[in-house]
C-alpha positions in Angstrom: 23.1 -45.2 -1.9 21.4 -42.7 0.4 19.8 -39.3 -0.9 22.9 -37.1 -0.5 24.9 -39.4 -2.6 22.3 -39.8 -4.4 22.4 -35.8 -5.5 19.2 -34.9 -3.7 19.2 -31.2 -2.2 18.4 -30.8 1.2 18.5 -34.3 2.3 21.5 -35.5 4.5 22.6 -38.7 5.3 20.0 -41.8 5.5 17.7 -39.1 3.5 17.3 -37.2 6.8 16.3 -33.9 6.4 19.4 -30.8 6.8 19.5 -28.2 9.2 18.5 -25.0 8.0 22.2 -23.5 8.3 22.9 -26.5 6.1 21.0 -25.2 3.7 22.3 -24.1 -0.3 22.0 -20.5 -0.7 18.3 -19.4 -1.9 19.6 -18.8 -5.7 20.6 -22.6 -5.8 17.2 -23.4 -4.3 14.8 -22.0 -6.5 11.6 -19.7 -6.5 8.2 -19.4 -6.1 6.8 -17.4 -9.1 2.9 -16.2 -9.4 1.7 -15.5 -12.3 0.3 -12.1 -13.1 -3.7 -14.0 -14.1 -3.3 -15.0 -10.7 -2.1 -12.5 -8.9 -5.1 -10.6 -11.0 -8.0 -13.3 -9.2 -6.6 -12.3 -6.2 -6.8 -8.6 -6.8 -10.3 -8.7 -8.5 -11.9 -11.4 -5.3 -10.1 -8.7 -3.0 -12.3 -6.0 -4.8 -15.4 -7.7 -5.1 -14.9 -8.1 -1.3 -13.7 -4.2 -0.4 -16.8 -3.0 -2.9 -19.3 -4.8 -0.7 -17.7 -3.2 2.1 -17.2 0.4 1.7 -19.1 1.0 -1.5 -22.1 -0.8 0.0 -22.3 -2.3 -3.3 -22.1 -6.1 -4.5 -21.7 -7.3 -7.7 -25.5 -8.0 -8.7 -26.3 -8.9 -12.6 -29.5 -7.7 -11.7 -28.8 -4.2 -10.6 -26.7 -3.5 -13.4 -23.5 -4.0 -11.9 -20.3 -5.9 -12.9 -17.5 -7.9 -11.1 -14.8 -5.7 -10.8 -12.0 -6.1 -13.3 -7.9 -6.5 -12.5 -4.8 -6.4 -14.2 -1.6 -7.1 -12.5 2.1 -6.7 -13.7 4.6 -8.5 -11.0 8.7 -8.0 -11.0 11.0 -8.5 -8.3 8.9 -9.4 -6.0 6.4 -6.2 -6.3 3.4 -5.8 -8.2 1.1 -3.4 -9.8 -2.4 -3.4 -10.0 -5.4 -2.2 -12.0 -9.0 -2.2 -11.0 -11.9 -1.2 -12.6 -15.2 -1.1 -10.5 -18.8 0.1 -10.2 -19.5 2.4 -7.7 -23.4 3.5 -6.2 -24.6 6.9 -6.6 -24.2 9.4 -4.6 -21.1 8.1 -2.7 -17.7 9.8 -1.9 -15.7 8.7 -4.8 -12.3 9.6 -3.5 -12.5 8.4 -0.1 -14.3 4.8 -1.1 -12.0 4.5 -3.8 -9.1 5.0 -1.4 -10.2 2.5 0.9 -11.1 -0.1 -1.7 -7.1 0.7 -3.3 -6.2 0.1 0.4 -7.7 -3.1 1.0 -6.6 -4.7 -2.4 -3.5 -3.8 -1.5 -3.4 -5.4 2.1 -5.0 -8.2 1.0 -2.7 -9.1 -2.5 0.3 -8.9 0.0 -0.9 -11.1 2.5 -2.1 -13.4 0.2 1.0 -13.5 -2.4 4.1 -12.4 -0.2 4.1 -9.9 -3.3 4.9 -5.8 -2.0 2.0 -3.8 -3.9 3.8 -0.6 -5.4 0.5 0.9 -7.1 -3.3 0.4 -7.3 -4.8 1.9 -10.1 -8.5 2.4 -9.5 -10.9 3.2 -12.7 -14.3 4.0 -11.3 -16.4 2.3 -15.0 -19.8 3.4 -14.1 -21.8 5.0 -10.9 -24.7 2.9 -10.4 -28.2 4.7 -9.1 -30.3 2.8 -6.4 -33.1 2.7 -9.3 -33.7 0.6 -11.6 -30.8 0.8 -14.0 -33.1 0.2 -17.4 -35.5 2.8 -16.2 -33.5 5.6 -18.6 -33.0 9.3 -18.4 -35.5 11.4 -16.4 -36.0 15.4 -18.1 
């Protein structure tokens, strides 16, 4: 008995494997599903690393600042995402955030094959190059 009597997909006779124009059509073959937790790890490692970047700002328990946060929703082969961050103080807000939502983006694509339709981007807390349990100065 050899594999395509045997019922296997994809394998022709002697178990050799079948040409690709051989192949059953991609319904009959299956998928490759992400989950949405992952496709969130990838998201939140993707900000941590834009953050860094173009914020000038990495995650540091010391400082007072947080991992970023992500969310992710996938269907039909798209996905959207939500961040929420720490950004420094002063710092263009709209333009880092921008570049940040830009690089996630880029980055979950690559990585998952997914087509990002949205990057929401909450900014949690702007962070001052002081000490952040120094308080309120009047």
């Amino acid at each position: 008995m050899n594999a395509r009597s045997a019922g296997i997909p994809g394998a022709g006779p002697a178990g050799q494997p079948v040409q690709a124009g051989h192949l059953p059509p991609p319904a009959e073959r299956g998928a490759t599903v992400i989950p949405d937790r992952v496709v969130a790890r990838v998201a939140a490692r993707a900000a941590r690393t834009a953050q860094a970047q173009w914020a000038g700002l990495s995650p540091d328990r010391r400082r007072g600042t947080g991992l970023p946060d992500a969310s992710a929703a996938t269907h039909g082969g798209s996905a959207r995402l939500g961040l929420s961050l720490d950004l420094p103080y002063p710092i263009d807000i709209a333009r880092v955030s921008q570049r940040i939502q830009c690089d996630v983006a880029e980055r979950v694509t690559r990585l998952t094959g997914l087509r990002v339709a949205e990057v929401t981007l909450t900014v949690r807390r702007l962070v001052t190059g002081g000490r952040p349990d120094r308080g309120r100065v009047r």
